[in-house]
C-alpha positions in Angstrom: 51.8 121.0 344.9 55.2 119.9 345.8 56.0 124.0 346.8 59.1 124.2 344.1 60.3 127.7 343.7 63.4 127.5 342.1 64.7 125.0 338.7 61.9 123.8 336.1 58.7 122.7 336.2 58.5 118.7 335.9 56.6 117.6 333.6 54.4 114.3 333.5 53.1 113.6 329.9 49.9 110.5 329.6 50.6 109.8 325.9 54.0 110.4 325.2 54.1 106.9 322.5 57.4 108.1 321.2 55.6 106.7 317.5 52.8 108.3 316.3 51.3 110.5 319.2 50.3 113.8 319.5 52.6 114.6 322.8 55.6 113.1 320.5 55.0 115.3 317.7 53.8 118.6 319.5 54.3 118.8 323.5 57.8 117.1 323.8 60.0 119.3 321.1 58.3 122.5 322.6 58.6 121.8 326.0 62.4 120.7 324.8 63.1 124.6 324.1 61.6 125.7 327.4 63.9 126.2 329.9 61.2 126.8 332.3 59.8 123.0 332.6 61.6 119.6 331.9 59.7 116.4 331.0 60.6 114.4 333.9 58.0 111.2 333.9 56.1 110.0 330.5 53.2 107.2 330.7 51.5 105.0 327.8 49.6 102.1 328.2 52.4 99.4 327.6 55.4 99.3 329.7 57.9 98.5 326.4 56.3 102.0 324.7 56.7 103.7 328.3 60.5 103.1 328.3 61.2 103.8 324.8 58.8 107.1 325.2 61.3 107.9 328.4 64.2 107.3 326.8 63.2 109.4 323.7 62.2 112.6 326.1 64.9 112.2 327.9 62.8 111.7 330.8 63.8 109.3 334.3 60.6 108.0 335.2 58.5 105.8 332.5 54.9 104.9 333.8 52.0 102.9 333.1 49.4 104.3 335.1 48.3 108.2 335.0 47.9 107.8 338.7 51.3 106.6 339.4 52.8 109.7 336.8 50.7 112.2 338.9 51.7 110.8 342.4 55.5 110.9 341.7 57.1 114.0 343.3 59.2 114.7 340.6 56.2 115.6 338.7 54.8 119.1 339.4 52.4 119.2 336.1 50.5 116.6 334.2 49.6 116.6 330.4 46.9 114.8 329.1 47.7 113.8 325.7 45.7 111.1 325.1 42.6 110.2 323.0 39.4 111.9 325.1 37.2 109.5 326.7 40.2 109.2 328.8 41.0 112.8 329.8 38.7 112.9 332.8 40.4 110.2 334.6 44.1 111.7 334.0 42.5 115.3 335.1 41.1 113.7 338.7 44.5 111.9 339.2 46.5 115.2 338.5 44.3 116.7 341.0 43.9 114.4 343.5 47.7 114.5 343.5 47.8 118.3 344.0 49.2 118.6 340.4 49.5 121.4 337.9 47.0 120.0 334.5 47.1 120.6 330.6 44.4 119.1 329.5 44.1 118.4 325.5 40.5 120.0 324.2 38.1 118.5 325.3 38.2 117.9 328.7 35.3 115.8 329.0 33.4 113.9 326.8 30.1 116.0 327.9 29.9 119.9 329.1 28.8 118.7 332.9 31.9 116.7 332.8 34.0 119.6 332.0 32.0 121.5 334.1 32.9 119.4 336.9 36.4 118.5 336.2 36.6 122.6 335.7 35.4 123.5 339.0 37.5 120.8 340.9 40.7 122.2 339.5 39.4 125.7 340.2 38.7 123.9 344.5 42.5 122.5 344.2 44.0 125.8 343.3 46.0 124.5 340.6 47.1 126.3 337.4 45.0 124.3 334.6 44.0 124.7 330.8 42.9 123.2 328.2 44.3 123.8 324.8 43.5 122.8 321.5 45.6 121.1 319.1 43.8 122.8 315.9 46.0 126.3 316.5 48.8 124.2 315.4 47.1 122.7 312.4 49.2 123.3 309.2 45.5 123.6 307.3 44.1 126.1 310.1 47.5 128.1 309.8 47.0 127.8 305.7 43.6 129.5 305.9 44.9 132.3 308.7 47.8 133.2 306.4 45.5 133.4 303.5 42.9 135.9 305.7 46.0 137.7 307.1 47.3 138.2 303.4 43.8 139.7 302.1 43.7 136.4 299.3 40.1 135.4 300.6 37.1 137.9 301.4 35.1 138.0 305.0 34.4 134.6 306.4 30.4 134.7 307.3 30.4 131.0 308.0 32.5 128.4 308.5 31.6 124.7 308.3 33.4 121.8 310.1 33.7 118.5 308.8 35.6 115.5 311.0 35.0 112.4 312.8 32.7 112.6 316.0 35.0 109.6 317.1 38.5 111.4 318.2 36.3 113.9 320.0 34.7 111.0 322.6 32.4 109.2 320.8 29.8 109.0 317.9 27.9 112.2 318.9 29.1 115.4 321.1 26.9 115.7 323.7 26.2 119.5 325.3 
């Protein structure tokens, strides 16, 4: 870790597209209202999205490398908003920076992967999570405000259908 004490966090974002991405629509506006951190780096894949991503964030440094993002000393924690199968690797270069992680769910695309990647952030003594984008989804929120409000009965199952895709791949390994 870089040792900062005083002034906000900087924040490193892996998916910040400024069109279309999770980070863009979720991460940026609420890290925006916190005083605490300031988005200070954004990366994509393309240089072109990269810029416009900085420029939209308000952020100085635009990258296209996860590795490059985590390295910069500007960056005390890294986000990894981008589609899983590519979490790991944005994990291992947060850490192998010394970096502060938010990991979008799930961390790995297998359990011993997240088991890993869970243990070598514990051995780096970094603050790291993982959160899931699903507390935030207007249809989740629908349902809880219609089980806070008494309009449905108990819940003695619940069934989930989606993609396997978006979640690393045609099956979910445990």
């Amino acid at each position: 870790m870089t040792g900062r004490t005083t002034g906000p966090l900087g924040v490193g974002i892996v998916g910040a597209n400024p069109t279309g991405s999770w980070a863009a629509a979720t991460h940026l506006p609420a890290l925006a209202q916190l005083p605490e951190f300031r988005v200070t780096a954004v990366a994509t894949t393309k240089r072109a999205s990269a810029e416009a991503a900085a420029e939209a964030a308000g952020a100085r440094h635009a990258f296209t490398d996860a590795a490059d993002l985590a390295a910069h000393p500007e960056v005390d924690l890294v986000v990894a908003a981008i589609k899983s199968p590519g979490h790991a690797a944005v994990v291992r270069a947060a850490l192998a920076a010394g970096k502060h992680v938010v990991c979008e769910w799930p961390m790995g695309t297998s359990a011993s992967e997240a088991a890993e990647l869970t243990a070598a952030a514990a051995t780096a003594g970094v603050v790291h999570t993982v959160v899931l984008q699903g507390y935030h989804s207007p249809s989740a929120n629908f349902v809880k405000d219609l089980l806070a409000a008494g309009r449905i009965g108990a819940v003695s199952a619940i069934t989930l259908v989606a993609a396997g895709d978006p979640f690393g791949g045609s099956s979910i390994r445990p």
